[in-house]
N, C-alpha and C positions, 0 to 999 in steps of 0.2 A: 504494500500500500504506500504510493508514493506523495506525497503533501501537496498543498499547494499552495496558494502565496492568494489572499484579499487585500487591494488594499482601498479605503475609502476617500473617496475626492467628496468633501463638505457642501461644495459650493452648488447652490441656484441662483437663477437671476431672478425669478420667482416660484413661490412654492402650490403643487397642484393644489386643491380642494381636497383629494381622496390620501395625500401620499404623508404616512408615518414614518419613514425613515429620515434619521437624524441630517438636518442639512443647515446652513447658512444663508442669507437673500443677502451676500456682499463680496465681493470680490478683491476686495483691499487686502485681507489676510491671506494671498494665496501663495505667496511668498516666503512669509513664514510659515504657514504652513508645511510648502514644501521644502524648508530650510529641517523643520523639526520631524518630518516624516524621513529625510535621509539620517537624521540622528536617530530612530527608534528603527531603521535597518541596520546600523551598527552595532547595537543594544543584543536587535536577536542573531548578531551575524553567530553564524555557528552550530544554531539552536536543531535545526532536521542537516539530515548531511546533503538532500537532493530534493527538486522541485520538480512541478512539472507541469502545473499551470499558474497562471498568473492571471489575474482576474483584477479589470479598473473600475468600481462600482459606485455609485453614490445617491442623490447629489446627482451633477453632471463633470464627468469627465471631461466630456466637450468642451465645456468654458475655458479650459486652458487652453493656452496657447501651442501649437506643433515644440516648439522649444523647451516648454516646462514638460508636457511629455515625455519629451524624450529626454529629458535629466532623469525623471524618477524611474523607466524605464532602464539607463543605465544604473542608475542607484541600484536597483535590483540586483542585474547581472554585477556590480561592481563587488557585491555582500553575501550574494545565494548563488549556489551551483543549480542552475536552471538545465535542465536536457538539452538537448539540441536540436527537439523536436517539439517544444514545450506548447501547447495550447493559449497563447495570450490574445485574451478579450477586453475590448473596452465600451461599458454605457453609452450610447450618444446619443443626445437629442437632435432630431430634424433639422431644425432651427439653428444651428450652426456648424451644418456639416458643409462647406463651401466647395468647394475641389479643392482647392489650394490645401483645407484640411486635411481633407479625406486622402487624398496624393501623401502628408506630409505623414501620419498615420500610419499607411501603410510602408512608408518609408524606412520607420523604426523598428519595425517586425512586428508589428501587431499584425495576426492572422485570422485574428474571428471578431467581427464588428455586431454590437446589439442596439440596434437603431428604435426606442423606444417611440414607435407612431401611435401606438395605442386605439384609434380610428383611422377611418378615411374618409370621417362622416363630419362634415364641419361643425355641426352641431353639436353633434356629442362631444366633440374636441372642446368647443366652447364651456358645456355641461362641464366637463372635468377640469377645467381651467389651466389648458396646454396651450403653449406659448408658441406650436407652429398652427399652418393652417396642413389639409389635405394634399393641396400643390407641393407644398413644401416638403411632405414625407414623402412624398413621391421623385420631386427633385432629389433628396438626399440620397436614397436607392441609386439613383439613376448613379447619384457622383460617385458613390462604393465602389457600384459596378466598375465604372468608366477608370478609377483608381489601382486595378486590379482586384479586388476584396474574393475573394472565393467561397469563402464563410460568412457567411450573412442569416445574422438574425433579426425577426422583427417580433416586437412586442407588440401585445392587442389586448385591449382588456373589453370582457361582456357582461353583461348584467348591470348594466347601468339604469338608473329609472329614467324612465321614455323611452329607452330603443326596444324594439321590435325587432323578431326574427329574421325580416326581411332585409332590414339595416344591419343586420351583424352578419348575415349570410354576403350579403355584396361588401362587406369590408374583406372575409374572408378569400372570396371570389377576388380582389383587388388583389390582395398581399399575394395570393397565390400566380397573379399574372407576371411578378417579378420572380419566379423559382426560389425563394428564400434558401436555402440549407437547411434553416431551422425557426421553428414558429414557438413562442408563448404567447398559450392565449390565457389570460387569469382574470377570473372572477370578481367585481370589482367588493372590494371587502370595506367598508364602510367604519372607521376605526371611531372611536367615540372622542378623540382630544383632536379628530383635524376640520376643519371649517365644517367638511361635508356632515360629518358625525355630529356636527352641532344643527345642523340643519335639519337634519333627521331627527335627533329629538323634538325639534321646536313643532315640528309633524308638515316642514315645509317640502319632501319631496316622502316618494314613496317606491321603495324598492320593488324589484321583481320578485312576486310571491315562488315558493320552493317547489313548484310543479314548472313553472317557467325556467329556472334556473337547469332545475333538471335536464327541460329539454335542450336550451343553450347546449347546455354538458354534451349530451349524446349528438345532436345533427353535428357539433361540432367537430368531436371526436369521426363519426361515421365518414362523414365530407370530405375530413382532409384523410382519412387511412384509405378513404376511395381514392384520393389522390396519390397515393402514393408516399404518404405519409407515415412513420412509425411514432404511436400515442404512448412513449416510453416513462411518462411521467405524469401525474396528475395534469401539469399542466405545459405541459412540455411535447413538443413535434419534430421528429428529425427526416430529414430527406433519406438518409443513409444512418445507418449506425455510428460512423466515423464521422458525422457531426453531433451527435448527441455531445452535449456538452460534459466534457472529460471535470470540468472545475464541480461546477453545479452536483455531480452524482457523489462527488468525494462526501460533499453535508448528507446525502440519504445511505453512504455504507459504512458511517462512522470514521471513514479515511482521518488523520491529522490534516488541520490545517491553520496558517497562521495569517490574523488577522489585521493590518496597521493601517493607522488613522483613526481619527474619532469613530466612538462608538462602532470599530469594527470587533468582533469573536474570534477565537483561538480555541483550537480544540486537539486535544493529543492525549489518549491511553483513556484513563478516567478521569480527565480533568478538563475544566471548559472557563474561559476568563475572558475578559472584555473591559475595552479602552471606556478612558471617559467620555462619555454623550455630550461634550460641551467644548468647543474647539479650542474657546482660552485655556481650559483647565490642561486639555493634552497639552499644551503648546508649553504652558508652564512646567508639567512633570517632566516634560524633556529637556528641559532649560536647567532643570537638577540633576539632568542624567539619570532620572528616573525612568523605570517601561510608564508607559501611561495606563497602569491598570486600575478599573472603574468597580472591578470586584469580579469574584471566582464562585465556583462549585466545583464539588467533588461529587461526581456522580455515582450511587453505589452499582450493585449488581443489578437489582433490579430495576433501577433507572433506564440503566443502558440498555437493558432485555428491551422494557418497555419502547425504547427508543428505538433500536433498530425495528419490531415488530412495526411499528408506528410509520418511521421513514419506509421501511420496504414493500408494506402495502399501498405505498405510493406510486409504486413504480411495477411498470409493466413486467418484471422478471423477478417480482416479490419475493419469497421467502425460500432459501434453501434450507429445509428441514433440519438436515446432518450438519452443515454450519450452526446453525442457531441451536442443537443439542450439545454440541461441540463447547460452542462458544460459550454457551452462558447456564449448561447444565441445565436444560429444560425440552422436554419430549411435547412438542405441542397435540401431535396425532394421540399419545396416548393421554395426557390432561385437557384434552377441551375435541375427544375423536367427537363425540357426538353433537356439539356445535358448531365443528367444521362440516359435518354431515350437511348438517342443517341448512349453510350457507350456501353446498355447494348443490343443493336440492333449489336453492330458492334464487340460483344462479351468479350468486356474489364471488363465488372465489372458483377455480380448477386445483386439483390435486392429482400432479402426473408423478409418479416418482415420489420422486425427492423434491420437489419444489411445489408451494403454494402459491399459488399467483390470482391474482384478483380482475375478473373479468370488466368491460368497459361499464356493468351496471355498479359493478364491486369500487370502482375508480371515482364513480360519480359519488359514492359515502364512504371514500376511505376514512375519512375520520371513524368511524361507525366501526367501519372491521379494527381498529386496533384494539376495541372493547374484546376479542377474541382471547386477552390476555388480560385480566383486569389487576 
């Protein structure tokens, strides 16, 4: 199991309605920032002996400039033994993907681009309070392409209040007219501290009720695997298997992995830790030559059980039996034979062998199947 490398860029120029992840609406600290993000690869120079994906997430990557890229870029390779075949991704928004970018980008070696268009529907874009228009995601593909990019992901989100199946079928029908490599489409999740979540309680919009969602789930799923599509992950589509994203599957098999910058996670054996959620505070603990740790767990045995059981019924290639007895001393066919029966009677899971796997109904309530283990 080889690691891989997050590391989080803080910055927006403005932040969506729907989006919980830790960011900044200012551009002035990105400097030091990335002054004190090559100081906390110092800190873990050492820490795994080899890498092998590298992953730019935030926030928006994009708002740096080709330059500051490709410093922390080499910062990377200057501190970690990186493969030489390593999977390196970066976030982008539409909205400033230029050519000059997108050309400067792929320049560095970044080899898998995730261009977050989220619609192709102007409205909805406006709905969720995204900062390009529909032309513009479209344009940005175009510039990828045109850049070289070969890996190309597009992010979509559905289940928005107001759209309809037929708007979310032609956003799909869109994305798909550019051959992406690889599709996330995710559910839009309504978190209770961001504008949208405040709007929700106040009972100013209204979600799509859980029969609707449902079917989002399946024509979705169905659509693109009629395409030619692999539905490898709840919310996850790869054209080929060799684009399934090598970073992303590390978090669903327990892989290590290390996490820098604000509010990113670190995870390695039994133990899981996390930077501070606040960018002066990181900026300051590295300024002590401090890691910028925001607080830890130690996860026992049955955490992890729980966890893996939890991640792998995520994912299209769920549970190797003889691993998971192996690993965490637990016979699931023999402690829970007759409510795996159950499930596979009621079409939620397959049991071939030695692997449990969860079929597209199974996928659409994975939360549901990890009660398999309570």
């Amino acid at each position: 199991m080889v690691p891989g490398i997050y590391i989080h860029i803080p910055f927006c120029l403005s932040k969506c309605g729907y989006c919980d992840f830790y960011s900044v609406t200012t551009t002035q600290k990105i400097p030091s920032f990335i002054e004190s993000l090559q100081k906390e690869m110092v800190l873990y120079c050492g820490f795994f002996e080899r890498f092998d994906t590298l992953y730019l997430g935030g926030g928006t990557p994009s708002l740096l400039d080709a330059g500051q890229i490709e410093e922390i870029i080499d910062g990377v390779h200057g501190n970690f033994p990186l493969s030489a075949d390593a999977e390196i991704t970066i976030e982008t928004n539409p909205g400033d993907l230029g050519s000059e970018l997108a050309e400067s980008l792929h320049r560095t070696g970044i080899n898998r681009i995730n261009i977050g268009v989220q619609s192709f529907d102007d409205s909805t874009l406006a709905f969720l309070g995204r900062r390009h228009s529909s032309a513009e995601a479209i344009s940005a593909i175009e510039k990828v392409r045109a850049a070289g990019f070969g890996n190309v992901g597009l992010d979509l989100i559905y289940g928005v209040p107001g759209q309809d199946m037929q708007s979310w079928m032609k956003t799909l029908g869109k994305a798909l007219s550019f051959t992406p490599e690889h599709l996330s489409c995710y559910q839009l999740t309504i978190e209770p501290s961001t504008p949208l979540g405040k709007r929700y309680k106040a009972g100013e919009i209204v979600p799509p009720n859980e029969d609707l969602l449902y079917e989002f789930f399946m024509k979705t799923s169905e659509f693109l695997e009629a395409s030619g599509y692999t539905h490898y992950e709840v919310s996850n589509f790869a054209r080929d298997s060799y684009f399934m994203s090598r970073h992303n599957r590390k978090y669903w098999d327990h892989t290590p992995y290390l996490g820098l910058g604000p509010a990113a996670h670190s995870f390695s054996g039994n133990r899981r830790w996390w930077n501070h959620r606040c960018l002066d505070q990181y900026i300051e603990a590295i300024r002590t030559n401090m890691p910028p740790i925001g607080g830890h767990e130690i996860l026992t045995d049955e955490q992890r059980r729980l966890e893996y059981l939890y991640l792998g019924l995520r994912t299209q290639r769920g549970i190797d039996l003889d691993t998971f007895r192996e690993r965490y001393g637990y016979d699931l066919l023999h402690e829970k034979g007759e409510l795996l029966r159950t499930m596979e009677r009621e079409g939620l899971i397959t049991i071939t062998g030695n692997s449990l796997c969860p079929t597209r109904s199974g996928l659409a309530v994975s939360d549901s199947l990890s009660l398999i283990d309570p």
